[in-house]
Structures are given as structure tokens and as C-alpha cells.
C-alpha positions in Angstrom: 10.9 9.9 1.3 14.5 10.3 1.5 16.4 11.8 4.4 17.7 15.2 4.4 21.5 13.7 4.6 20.8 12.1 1.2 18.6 15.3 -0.5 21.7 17.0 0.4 24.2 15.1 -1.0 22.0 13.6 -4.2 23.0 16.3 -6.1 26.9 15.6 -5.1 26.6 12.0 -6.9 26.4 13.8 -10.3 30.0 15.3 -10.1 32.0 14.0 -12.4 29.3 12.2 -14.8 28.4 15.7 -16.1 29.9 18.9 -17.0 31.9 20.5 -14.3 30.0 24.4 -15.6 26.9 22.7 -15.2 27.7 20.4 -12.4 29.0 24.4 -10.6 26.5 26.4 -12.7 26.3 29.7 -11.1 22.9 30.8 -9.7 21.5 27.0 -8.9 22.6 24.7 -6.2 25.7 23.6 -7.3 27.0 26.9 -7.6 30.4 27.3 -5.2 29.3 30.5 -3.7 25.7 29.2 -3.0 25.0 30.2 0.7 21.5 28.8 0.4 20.1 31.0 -1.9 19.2 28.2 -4.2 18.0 24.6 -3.4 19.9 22.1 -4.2 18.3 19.4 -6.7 16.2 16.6 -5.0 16.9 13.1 -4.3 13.6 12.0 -7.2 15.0 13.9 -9.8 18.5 12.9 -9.5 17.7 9.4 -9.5 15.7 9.8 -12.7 18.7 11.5 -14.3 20.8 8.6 -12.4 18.5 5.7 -14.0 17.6 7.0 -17.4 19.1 10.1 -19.1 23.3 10.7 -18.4 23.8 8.3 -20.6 22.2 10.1 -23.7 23.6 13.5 -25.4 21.3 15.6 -23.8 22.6 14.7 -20.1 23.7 18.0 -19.4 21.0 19.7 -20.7 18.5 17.6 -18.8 20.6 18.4 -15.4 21.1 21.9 -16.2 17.3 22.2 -16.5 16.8 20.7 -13.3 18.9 22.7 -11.6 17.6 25.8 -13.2 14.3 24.8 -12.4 15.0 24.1 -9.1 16.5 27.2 -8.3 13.4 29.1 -9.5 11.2 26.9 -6.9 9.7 25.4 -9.1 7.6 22.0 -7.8 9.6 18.6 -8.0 6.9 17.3 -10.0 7.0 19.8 -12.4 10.6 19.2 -12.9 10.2 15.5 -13.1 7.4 16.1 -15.6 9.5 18.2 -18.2 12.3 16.7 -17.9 10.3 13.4 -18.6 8.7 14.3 -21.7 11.8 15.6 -23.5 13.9 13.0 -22.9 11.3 10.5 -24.1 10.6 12.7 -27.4 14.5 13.0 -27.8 15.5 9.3 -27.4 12.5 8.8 -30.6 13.8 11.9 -32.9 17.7 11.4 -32.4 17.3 7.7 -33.7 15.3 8.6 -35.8 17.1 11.4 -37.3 20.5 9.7 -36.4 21.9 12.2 -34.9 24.5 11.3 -32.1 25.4 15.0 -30.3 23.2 18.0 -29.2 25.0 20.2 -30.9 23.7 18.6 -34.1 19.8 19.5 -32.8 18.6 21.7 -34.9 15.1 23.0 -33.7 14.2 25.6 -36.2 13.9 22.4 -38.6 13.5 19.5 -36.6 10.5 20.6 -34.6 8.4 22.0 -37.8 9.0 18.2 -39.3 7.7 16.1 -36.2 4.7 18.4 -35.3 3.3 18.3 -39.0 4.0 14.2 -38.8 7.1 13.9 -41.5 9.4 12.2 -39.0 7.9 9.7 -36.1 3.8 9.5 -37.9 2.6 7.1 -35.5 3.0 9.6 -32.5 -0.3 10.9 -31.4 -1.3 14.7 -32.0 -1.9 15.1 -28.9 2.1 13.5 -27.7 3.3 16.0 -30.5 1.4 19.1 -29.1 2.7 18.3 -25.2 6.6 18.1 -26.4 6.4 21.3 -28.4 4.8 22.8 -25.7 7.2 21.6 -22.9 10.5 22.2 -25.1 8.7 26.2 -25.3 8.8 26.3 -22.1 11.8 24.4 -21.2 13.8 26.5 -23.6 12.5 30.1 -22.7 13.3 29.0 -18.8 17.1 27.9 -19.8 17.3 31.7 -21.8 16.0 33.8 -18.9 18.5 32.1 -16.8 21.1 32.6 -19.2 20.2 36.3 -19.3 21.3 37.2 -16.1 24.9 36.4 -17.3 27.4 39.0 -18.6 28.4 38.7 -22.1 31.7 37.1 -21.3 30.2 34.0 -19.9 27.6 33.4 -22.0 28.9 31.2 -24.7 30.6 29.2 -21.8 26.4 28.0 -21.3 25.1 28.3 -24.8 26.0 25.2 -25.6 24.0 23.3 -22.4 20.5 25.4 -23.1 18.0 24.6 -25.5 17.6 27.0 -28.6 14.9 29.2 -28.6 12.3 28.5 -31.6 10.0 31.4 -32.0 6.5 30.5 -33.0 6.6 31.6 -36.3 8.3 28.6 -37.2 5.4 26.3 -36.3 2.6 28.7 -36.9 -0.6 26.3 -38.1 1.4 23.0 -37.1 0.5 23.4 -33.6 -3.3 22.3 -33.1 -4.2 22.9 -29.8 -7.9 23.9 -30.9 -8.0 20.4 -32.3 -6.3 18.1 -29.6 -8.4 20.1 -26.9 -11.8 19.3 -28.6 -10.2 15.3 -29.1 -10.2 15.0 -25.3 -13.2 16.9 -24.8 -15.3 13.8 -27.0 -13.0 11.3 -25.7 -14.3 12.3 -22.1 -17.8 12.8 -23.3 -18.0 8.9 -24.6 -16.2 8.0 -21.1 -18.7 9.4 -19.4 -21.7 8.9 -21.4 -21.4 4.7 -20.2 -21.3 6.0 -16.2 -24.3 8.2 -17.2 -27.4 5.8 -17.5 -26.0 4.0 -14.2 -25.2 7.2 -12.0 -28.2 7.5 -10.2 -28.1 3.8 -9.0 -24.3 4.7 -8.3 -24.7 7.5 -6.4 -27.9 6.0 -4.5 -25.7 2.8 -3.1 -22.6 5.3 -2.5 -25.0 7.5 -0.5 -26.2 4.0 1.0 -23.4 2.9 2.3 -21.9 5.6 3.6 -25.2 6.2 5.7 -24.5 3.0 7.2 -20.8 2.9 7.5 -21.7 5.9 10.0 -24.8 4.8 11.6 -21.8 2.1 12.7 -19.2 5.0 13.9 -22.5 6.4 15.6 -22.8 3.2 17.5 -19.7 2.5 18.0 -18.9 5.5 19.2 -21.9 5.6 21.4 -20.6 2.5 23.4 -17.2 4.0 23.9 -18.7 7.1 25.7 -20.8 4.9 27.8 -17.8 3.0 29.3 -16.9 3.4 32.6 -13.1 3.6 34.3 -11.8 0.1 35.0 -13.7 -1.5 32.0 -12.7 -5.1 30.8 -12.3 -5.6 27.0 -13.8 -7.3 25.0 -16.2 -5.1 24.8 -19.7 -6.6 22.9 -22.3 -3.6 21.4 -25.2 -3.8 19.0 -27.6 -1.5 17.0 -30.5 -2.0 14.8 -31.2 -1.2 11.1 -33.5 -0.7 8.7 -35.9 1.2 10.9 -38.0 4.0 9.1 -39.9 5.9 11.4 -41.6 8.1 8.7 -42.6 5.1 7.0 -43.8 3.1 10.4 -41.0 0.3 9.4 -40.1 -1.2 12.9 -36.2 -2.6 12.3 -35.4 -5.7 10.1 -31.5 -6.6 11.7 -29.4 -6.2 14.9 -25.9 -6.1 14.4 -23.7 -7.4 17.3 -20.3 -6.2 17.0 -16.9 -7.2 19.7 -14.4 -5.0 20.3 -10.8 -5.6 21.2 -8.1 -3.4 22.9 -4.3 -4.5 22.0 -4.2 -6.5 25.3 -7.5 -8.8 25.0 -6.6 -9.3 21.5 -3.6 -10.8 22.4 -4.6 -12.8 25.3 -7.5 -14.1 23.4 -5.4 -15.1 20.2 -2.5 -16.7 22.8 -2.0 -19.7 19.8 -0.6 -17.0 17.3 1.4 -15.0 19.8 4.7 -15.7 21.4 5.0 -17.1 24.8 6.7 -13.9 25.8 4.7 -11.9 24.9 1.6 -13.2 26.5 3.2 -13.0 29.6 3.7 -9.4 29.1 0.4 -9.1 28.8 -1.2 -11.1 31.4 1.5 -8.8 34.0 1.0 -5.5 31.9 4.5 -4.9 31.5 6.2 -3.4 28.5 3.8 -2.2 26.0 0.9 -4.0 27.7 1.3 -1.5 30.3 -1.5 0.6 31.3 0.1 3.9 30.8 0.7 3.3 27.5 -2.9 2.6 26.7 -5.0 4.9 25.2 -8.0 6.0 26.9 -10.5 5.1 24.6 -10.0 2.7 21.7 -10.1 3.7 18.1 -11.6 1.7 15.4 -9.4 -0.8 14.0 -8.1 1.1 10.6 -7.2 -0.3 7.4 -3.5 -1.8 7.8 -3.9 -1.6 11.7 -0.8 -3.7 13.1 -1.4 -7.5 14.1 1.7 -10.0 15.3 1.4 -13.6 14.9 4.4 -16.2 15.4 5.9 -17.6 12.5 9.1 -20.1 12.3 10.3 -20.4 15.8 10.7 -16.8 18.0 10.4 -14.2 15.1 7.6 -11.7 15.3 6.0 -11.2 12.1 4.0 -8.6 11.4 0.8 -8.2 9.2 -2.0 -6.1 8.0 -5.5 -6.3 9.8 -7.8 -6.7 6.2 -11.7 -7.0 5.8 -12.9 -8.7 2.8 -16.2 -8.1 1.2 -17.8 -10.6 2.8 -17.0 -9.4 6.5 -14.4 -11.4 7.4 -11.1 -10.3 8.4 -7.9 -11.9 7.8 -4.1 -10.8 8.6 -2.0 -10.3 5.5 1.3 -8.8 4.1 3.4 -10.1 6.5 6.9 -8.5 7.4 9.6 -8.7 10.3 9.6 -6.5 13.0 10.4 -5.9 16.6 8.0 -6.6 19.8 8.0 -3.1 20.6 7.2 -1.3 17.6 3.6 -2.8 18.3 0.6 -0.6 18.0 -2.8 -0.3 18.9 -4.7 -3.5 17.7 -8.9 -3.1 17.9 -10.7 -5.6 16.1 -14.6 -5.3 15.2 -16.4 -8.9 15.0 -19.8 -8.7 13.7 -22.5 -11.3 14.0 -26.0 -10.3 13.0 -29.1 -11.4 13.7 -32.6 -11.0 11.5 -35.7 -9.5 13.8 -39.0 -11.2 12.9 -41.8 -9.1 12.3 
């Protein structure tokens, strides 16, 4: 996420690379008189304008859009989205068509030829029905916007906004009975496979999650019954696959271990620093006891682990569980002693009860 100093300014790193009227387009950010009335344009979408489209013909366009679009509060997502699809459908029709400037887009007859498939046939119905739909929208945004202005200044902006087509001019090219029912059998076959199978999916879903918290049950069982002044580690164990309705007495005991940040790091003293054992056998720093929660949480996927790696450098990693119940620390990165959370790590051993 980028920091409000940079959303701020992102929109400032467009000056000069566009058109000063729509770099100062009244009623949007940029506007000189803007007093906060109108958001500036985001750090995302100016990046996207940044990486892909002020080098094309339709650069101010694209940024007058986003501003307008912005200034109506409209989602960043949404802007992204539009702004996305047009520029992909424009960088196919102007090569193809060969044009070189906007002012040479002429929608009343370019947009009849690609939705009934005389210009770019390979493109999907369903690619061609989402452009017309976007430019509609795109286009009647830019002319409400431009309404607001007096006569005078108008054709200062006519040449940034995208020409209204009416839908007259595309009446039965635009099948959006037909694309709908498309998807609708394309999800029908997608599901049909998961079909046959979903009651066996939805039993072992319902499985383990019944046992996933039959284990957050237990566990946090033996966190309630600890006492003040409690040593870690900390061993617990429950049973399963007892059915009392059925009379099944239980098949397994699970033993689990669990771990507070300082008896994990005393008891993995090889992969530690020196240092920072010692701050934990004399509680100092972030081994101190103030800083230690009062009751352990479960060890969380991505819970931060330190090992030592080439000489004094902390690296850090990611605590991971593969599917066969071991753990293993992964993704390593540098980092600093004291950004060092709360490490607890869950060993399991389990043991078959004879009948």
C-alpha cells in the first residue's frame, strides 16, 4: 500500500507527460482551485498509466477518465478496470485500423465493424460485448462531466472525451442475451465434473474442520487450565475417534508441545545467535516478561521464526506445516532482533489406543 506522501503526490508525476487542461482539469484533483473537494488520483492507477498507456494516443483520454472518475468516487478498482479494458481494445483496433491519433477514432463506424466481427474476428463475443459496454459507460461519464461546463470552455475538453455513440448505431450487434446464456453453459459443464464428487467433498471438508477444532478445543482447554508462573514447554493430549452414540471407545491420542517465544529459543540454542540466547536465559529485551503475552496463541501460518545464517545476521523465516505434519522454516529474509514476534510451535506425536 503506498503512503499517503506518495498518494498525494502520484498524481504530480503526470505533469508535463500529459496535457496541462487535463493535467489542471477543473472539477477533479488537479484542478488549481481544488480545496479538497475532489480526490486526487491514486498511486495504482497512476502507475498503470505510468507503465502502460502515456505512451499511446489515447494518454490523455485514459488520464482524463481517471480523474473524472475519481472525482465522482468512484472505487480504484473500478477505475483500474475501465481504464484496462479500453486501452487493451485500443492498442488491437488502432493497429489494426492504422490509425495513429484519437482524433482520427471514429466511433459511429468503428465500433459497429468490431462488434459484428469485420475487423479483429478472432476476439471473443463475449471480449467484444465487455469493450462496447465499458466505452458506453466510459463515454457517457466523460459527457456528464463535460456538461457542467459553460459553452465557452467546452471545446477546450471535446477533444480529451470519448464520443458518445448512441445505441442505435449497434442495435442487434450487441448480444448480451447470447454471451449471458455462453457463460451460463460454460459454468454448468464446470460444475457438472464437481457434481458427482460433492458429497464426498463436502463430507471430508466438514471432516476436517470438525477436527481442526476439536484441536482449538483442546488446546485451548490446556491454556485455561494453566496456572501463574507456568514453565513452557507445555505438553497436552486429547483423544479421537470416540463415538458415544455408537459405543466406539477412542482409536488415537494426540500429544501435542507447546512453545512460548522464550523456550523456543532456548530450546533451538544451535540456530540462534549467541546474543540472543543470552537475552533470553536473563529475560531482557524482548524476552522480558512484560512483554509476554498472557496466554500463548496458536502458532499461525507465517508466524515469525529467527535462525542464524552467515556469521551475526538474523534471518528471518516463515513457521510452515506440510501435509504430512511436519513443520519447517521457509522464505527467509533479513531483519532486526527486535522486530521479533510471538513464536508458539505445536509438535504432535500420536499414539494408536488398542482395543
Amino acid at each position: 500500500m503506498a503512503s499517503p506522501a506518495m498518494e498525494s503526490k502520484a498524481w504530480q508525476r503526470l505533469r508535463g507527460r500529459i496535457a496541462d487542461d487535463v493535467f489542471m482539469a477543473p472539477r477533479t484533483g488537479g484542478d488549481p482551485h481544488n480545496q479538497g473537494h475532489w480526490p486526487e488520483v491514486p498511486h495504482r492507477v497512476v502507475s498503470y498509466l505510468e507503465r502502460n498507456v502515456l505512451s499511446t494516443p489515447w494518454a490523455n483520454t485514459a488520464a482524463l477518465l481517471a480523474a473524472i472518475m475519481m472525482a465522482r468516487r468512484f472505487e480504484v478498482s473500478s477505475i483500474i478496470g475501465k481504464i484496462v479494458i479500453l486501452h487493451s481494445r485500443f492498442s488491437s483496433l488502432f493497429a489494426c485500423l492504422g490509425l495513429a491519433r484519437m482524433e482520427d477514432w471514429d466511433a459511429a463506424l468503428h465500433i459497429p465493424m468490431y462488434l459484428s466481427a469485420e475487423i479483429l474476428p478472432d476476439d471473443p463475443q463475449s471480449i467484444r460485448q465487455r469493450f462496447w459496454v465499458t466505452y458506453s459507460s466510459a463515454s457517457k461519464t466523460m459527457a456528464q462531466w463535460l456538461g457542467t461546463f459553460p459553452e465557452c470552455q467546452k471545446p477546450l475538453y471535446q477533444q480529451f472525451i470519448l464520443p458518445v455513440l448512441s445505441r442505435l448505431f449497434v442495435e442487434g450487434l450487441v448480444r448480451q442475451k447470447e454471451v449471458t446464456q455462453q457463460q451460463q453453459r460454460t459454468r454448468k459443464a464446470e460444475t457438472d465434473a464437481v457434481v458427482p464428487r460433492f458429497a464426498a467433498i463436502r463430507a471430508e471438508a466438514h471432516f476436517r474442520y470438525n477436527r481442526i477444532a476439536r484441536l482449538r478445543r483442546a488446546y485451548s482447554d490446556a491454556l485455561r487450565s494453566l496456572k501463574p508462573g507456568t514453565d513452557f514447554p507445555l505438553t497436552f493430549s486429547y483423544e479421537e475417534g470416540e463415538d458415544k452414540e455408537r459405543g466406539m471407545p477412542a482409536q488415537e491420542r494426540l500429544w501435542f508441545r507447546i512453545w512460548d517465544r522464550r523456550s523456543f529459543v532456548l530450546g533451538a540454542c544451535r540456530c540462534v545467535l549467541v546474543q540472543c540466547c543470552g537475552h533470553c536465559t536473563s529475560r531482557h529485551r524482548i524476552f522480558c516478561r512484560r512483554r509476554e503475552p498472557r496466554l500463548p496463541g496458536v502458532c499461525p501460518r507465517g508466524a515469525t521464526v529467527w535462525r542464524r545464517a552467515r556469521g551475526r545476521v538474523l534471518v528471518r523465516g516463515d513457521l510452515q506445516t506440510r501435509r504430512d505434519g511436519a513443520q519447517s522454516v521457509r522464505g527467509f529474509g533479513r531483519g532486526s532482533e527486535s522486530q521479533t514476534s510471538l513464536v508458539v510451535f505445536l509438535g504432535i506425536r500420536r499414539h494408536t489406543i488398542p482395543c
